[in-house]
ROKOL-831675 format. One record per residue (C-alpha): x negated, y negated, z. Coordinates in steps of 0.25 Angstrom, whole numbers, plus 5000, padded with zeros to 4 digits. Layout:
// ROKOL-831675
XYZ...
This chain:
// ROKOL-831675
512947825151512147915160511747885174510447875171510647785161511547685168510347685180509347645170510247545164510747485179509147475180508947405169509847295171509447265185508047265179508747165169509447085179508247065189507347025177508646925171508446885187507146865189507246775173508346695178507646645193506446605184507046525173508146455185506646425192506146375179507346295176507146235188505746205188506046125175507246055181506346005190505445945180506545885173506945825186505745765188505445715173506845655174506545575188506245425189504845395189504645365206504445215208502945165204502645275197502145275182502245395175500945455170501245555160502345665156501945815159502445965160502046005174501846145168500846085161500345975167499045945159499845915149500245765149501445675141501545535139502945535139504345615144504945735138505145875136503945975141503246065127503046145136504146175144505646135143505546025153505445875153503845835155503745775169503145635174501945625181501845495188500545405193500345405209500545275216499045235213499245235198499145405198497645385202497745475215497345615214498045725213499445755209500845735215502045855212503545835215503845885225505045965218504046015207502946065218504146145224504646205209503046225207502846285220501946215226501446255241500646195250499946225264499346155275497846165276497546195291496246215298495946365302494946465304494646565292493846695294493146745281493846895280493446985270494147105265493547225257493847375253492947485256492647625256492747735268491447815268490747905280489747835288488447885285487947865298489047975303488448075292487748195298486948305291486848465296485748525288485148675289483748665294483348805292483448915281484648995279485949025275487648975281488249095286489549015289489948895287491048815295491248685286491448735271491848605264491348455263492348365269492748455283492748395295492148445306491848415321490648385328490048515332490848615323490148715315489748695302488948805298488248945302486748965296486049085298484449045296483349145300482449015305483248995313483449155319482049145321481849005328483049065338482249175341481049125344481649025352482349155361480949225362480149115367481349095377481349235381479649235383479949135397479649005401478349015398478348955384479548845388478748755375478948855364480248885369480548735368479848735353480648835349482148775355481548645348481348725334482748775333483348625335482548595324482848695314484248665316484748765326486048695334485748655349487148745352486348875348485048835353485948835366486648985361485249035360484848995375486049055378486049195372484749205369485149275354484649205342485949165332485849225319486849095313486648945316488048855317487648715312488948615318489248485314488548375322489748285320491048285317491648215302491648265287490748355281490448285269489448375262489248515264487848585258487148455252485948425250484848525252483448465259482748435246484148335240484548445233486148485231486548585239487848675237488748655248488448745260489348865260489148995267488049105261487148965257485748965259485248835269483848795268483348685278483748545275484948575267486148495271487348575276488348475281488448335280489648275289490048135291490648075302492148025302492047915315491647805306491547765293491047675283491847585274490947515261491647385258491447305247491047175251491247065239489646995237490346845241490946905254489746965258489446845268490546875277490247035280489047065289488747185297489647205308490747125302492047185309493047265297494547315296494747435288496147475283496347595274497647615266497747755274497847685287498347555284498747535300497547565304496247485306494847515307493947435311492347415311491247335305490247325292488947415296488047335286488147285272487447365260486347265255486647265241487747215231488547285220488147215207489547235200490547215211489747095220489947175233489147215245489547355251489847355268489647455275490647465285490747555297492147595303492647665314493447795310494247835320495347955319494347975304495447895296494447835288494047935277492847915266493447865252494447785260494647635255494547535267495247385267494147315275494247185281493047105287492947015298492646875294491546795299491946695313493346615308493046475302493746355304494246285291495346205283496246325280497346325268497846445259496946495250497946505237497846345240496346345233496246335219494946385215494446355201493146415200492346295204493046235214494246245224495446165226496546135234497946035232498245965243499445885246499045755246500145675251501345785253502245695262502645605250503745625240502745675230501545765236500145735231499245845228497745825227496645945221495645955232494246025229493846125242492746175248493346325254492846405265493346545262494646635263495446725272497046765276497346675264496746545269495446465262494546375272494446235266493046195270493246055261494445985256495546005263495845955276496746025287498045975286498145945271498946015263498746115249499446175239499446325239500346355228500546275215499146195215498646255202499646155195499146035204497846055200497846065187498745925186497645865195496545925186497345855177497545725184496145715186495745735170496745625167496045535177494545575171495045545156495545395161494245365168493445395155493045275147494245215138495345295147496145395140497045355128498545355129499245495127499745505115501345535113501745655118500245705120499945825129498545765134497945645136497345575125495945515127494645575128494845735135493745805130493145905140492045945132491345905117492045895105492346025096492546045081493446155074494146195060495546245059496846215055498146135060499146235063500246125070500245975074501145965086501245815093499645815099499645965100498746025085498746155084497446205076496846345070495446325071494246395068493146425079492646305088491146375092490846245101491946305110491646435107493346465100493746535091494646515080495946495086497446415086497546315096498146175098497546055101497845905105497745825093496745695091497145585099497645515087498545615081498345725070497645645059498745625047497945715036498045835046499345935046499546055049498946175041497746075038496346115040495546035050494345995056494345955070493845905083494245925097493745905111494245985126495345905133495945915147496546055151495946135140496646055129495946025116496045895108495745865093494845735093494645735076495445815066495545805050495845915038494745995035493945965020494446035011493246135003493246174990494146274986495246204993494846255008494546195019
């Protein structure tokens, strides 16, 4: 065998033996999870209590009138036994050895102070306030040009380009004869100093001419601050595109030679979800963090919020104003923004993962009564006051000291949903009918809804369980389809077996389960079909 080979065999089984591993640690907890169950199935009913019903506690809307083996899982069905009132108290008590294999957690609810915070992403962009345009105001053409390419940096005062205009020739020297004609004429000679700053002639050679007295046959434009040059030629005075500037070119006035943006500080545009809107305000306080620092922080605040919202995504851009220091920040650059929240809040405080939020309400489990040998757990309805670092603000419904269940409560809930349909079906008129032998549901009166017709054909007849192959059913909206069904409280009628063709009736029950309130054989039409 050749190295290689061995190494990927060595490989293999490792991979084997971690996933025989990982197999083996979850069958010994599943094991011991249904020893448990058997444990408690097998204990003698605590003193002065009355068992209620049989049930798998993996799937507790499922309820048996008696003992015996889960058809669901290979366990025994575990007693659920009636509180001390006669089971009337709410909510639901777990063993305490079934809460730990479930894993079930609780906190203490505590008071606290929460700030609303609100983190976002957003883009680095230049500050248009830091954007700065040299343009030529007389006709001409560059002679030499110092910055050559979009995206150069240059300093305040550095040459960008030399421009040779015969305008301005003549405005220099006529500016030198009416200096040399005396101080007899100081206001043309004022006029004409004035008419050079107008047409664009730089205050540094205006100084050079008083100097030397000799017109210059070339005009250097410099750069009136320093950042990025971030177009070069542009757009020309009437919007139209220009080529970009390059030496030889012709100028005319009003042409756009240069535009540079400054670098000290930036924008970032956030943006900021249409429900979180509230809590964001111009000259709210922000961090940024970008993945090329991630040590460092800059910090500033939002400059003002653009007054519109994106139809598609629900969002409101922020405009948001940074300091820039050392120019780290670069345009295109992604940003993690956090926001300052509005003043802290003081509030009933317990983990967020403790809510159960079902669309249209929100719920928590407390612990009603954990000091005994069976903890109590009781579905509160809430009233939240918001979110942040993990914690939710209980306006209503839980009071500082009580405590929740942050893991595992989805299974509470649903057996005190439960709980609680049982209780509404005994308060209707007659009370529910005895379950029948072995039956999954509770017999009685469980419609949720009106009562439906359909077609189809008995595929199998299993204990109160029929499983049917039916046509559509348009008051629901189905289409043809297999599924089973809880027989008639009565039993499967004796003219109907399997493979018959049947008419039928059935009406909604509790936990999407459906049940047949009329079945008989389908008439048979001529030609021997139904």
């Amino acid at each position: 065998m050749s190295a290689g080979r061995w190494v990927v065999g060595v490989v293999a089984a490792a991979a084997l033996a971690g996933a025989g591993g990982g197999a083996g640690y979850w069958y010994a907890a599943q094991k011991a999870g249904m020893r448990e169950y058997d444990r408690q199935a097998a204990a003698p009913p605590p003193p002065g209590k009355k068992v209620l019903y049989w049930h798998d506690p993996m799937y507790p809307q499922h309820k048996f009138d008696k003992p015996g083996k889960s058809p669901f899982m290979e366990m025994q069905l575990v007693p659920v036994y009636g509180d001390d009132d006669g089971g009337s108290a709410p909510g639901v008590r777990v063993d305490p050895g079934l809460a730990q294999n479930l894993g079930l957690r609780t906190s203490l609810a505590r008071k606290g102070s929460l700030a609303p915070r609100l983190a976002a992403v957003g883009s680095v962009a230049y500050d248009e306030n830091q954007m700065v345009v040299v343009q030529a105001r007389a006709s001409g053409w560059i002679e030499v040009l110092h910055v050559r390419a979009p995206g150069d940096t240059v300093t305040a005062g550095a040459p960008l380009a030399s421009i040779v205009a015969p305008e301005w020739l003549a405005a220099q020297e006529e500016y030198l004869a009416l200096r040399r004609a005396g101080p007899a004429l100081p206001d043309l000679v004022a006029a004409a100093r004035a008419r050079l700053t107008l047409l664009g002639v730089p205050e540094e050679q205006i100084a050079s001419l008083d100097r030397e007295g000799r017109p210059a046959s070339r005009v250097t434009l410099s750069a009136p601050q320093s950042g990025v040059v971030v177009e070069l030629g542009g757009r020309d005075a009437m919007g139209g595109l220009a080529q970009f500037a390059r030496e030889g070119m012709q100028v005319s006035p009003g042409m756009t030679l240069f535009r540079i943006a400054g670098l000290a500080q930036v924008w970032v545009i956030a943006e900021i979800p249409e429900a979180q809107a509230g809590n964001v305000a111009p000259g709210t306080r922000v961090v940024a963090r970008v993945a090329a620092l991630p040590d460092r922080r800059f910090e500033g605040q939002v400059a003002t919020l653009l007054p519109d919202v994106d139809p598609v995504t629900r969002t409101l851009k922020a405009r948001i104003r940074l300091a820039n220091p050392g120019l780290f920040l670069k345009p295109g650059m992604f940003a993690d923004l956090s926001f300052a929240g509005s003043s802290p809040r003081a509030a009933t405080l317990v983990p967020a993962e403790a809510l159960i939020e079902t669309g249209r309400r929100k719920v928590v489990i407390v612990v009603a009564d954990a000091g005994r040998g069976r903890p109590h757990y009781v579905v509160r309805e809430v009233e939240t006051g918001g979110e942040a670092d993990g914690m939710a603000a209980i306006v209503k419904g839980v009071a500082s000291g009580e405590r929740v269940v942050v893991s595992g409560q989805f299974l509470i809930d649903s057996e005190a949903s439960l709980k609680a349909f049982t209780a509404r079906l005994e308060e209707a008129p007659g009370g529910p009918a005895e379950p029948a032998k072995g039956s999954t549901v509770p017999a009685g009166k469980t419609s949720t809804g009106g009562e439906h017709s359909a077609t189809g054909r008995v595929e199998s007849i299993s204990g109160t369980s029929v499983t049917l192959s039916h046509g559509p059913v348009p008051s629901l909206k189905w289409p043809g389809m297999t599924m089973q069904f809880t027989a008639p409280a009565g039993g499967m009628p004796s003219g109907v077996g399997v493979g018959d063709a049947v008419t039928f009736d059935f009406v909604a029950g509790a936990n999407g389960s459906y049940r047949i309130t009329r079945i008989e054989r389908a008439p048979v039409k001529a030609g021997g079909r139904p």
